[in-house]
N, C-alpha and C positions, 0 to 999 in steps of 0.2 A: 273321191277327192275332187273339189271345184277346180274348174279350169281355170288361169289364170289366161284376161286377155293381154296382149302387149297395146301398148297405146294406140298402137297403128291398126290394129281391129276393132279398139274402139270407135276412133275416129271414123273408119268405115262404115260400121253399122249405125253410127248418129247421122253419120252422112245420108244412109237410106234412107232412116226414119225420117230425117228434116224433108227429104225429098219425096215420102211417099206420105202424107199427111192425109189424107181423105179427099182435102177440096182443093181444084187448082190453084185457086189465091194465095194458098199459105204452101203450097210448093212452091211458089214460085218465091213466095217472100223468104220462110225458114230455108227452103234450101237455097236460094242466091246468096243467102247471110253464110249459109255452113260451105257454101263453094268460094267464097269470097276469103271467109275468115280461117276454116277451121283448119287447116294446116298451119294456121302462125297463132293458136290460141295455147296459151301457157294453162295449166294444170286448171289452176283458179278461176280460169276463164271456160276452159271447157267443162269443168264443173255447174258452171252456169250455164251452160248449152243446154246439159244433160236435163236441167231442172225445168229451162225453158221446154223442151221436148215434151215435157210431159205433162204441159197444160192445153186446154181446149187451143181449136185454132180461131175459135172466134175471139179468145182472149189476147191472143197474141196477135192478131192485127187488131184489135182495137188499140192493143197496146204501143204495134210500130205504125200505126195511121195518126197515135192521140189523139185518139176520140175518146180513151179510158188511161185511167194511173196505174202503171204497174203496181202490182206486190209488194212490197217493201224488200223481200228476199231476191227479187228481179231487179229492182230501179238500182241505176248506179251508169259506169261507165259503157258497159256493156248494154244497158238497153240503150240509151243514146246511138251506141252505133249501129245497132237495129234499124231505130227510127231513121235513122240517116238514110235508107232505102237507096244510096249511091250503087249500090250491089246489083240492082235490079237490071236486068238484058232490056230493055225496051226495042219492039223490031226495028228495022227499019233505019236506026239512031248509032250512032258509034260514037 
């Protein structure tokens, strides 16, 4: 029998994953977005997480730098707040 997650272990494990991406850059970007966002993302939105998660990370910051167009299945209000990059710790800066 499959295990059934509860929301709240999903959100945990997207959490890692946004957070443990391969290259610093897209740590810092997916996971400032999934520490910023992802306890207030409605079903539909975390659904879009999930999709975001599982494309290259070069595509995903060309995508929130706009230097590239998202997907069509990504573009919408959700990458807008990607791009928005307000999310980001910058040192030093409060």
């Amino acid at each position: 029998m499959p295990r059934r997650d509860t929301l709240e272990t999903s959100r945990k494990r997207a959490l890692w994953r946004a957070t443990h991406r391969g290259t610093k850059e897209a740590d810092l970007v997916v996971g400032g977005f999934a520490a910023r966002y992802l306890a207030e993302m409605n079903p539909a939105e975390f659904a879009w997480f999930e999709a975001l998660l599982e494309e290259q990370d070069v595509d995903i910051l060309a995508w929130a730098f706009g230097t590239a167009h998202p997907p069509p299945k990504l573009d919408g209000a959700m990458m807008v707040r990607l791009q928005a990059l307000d999310y980001l710790a910058v040192p030093g800066r409060r």
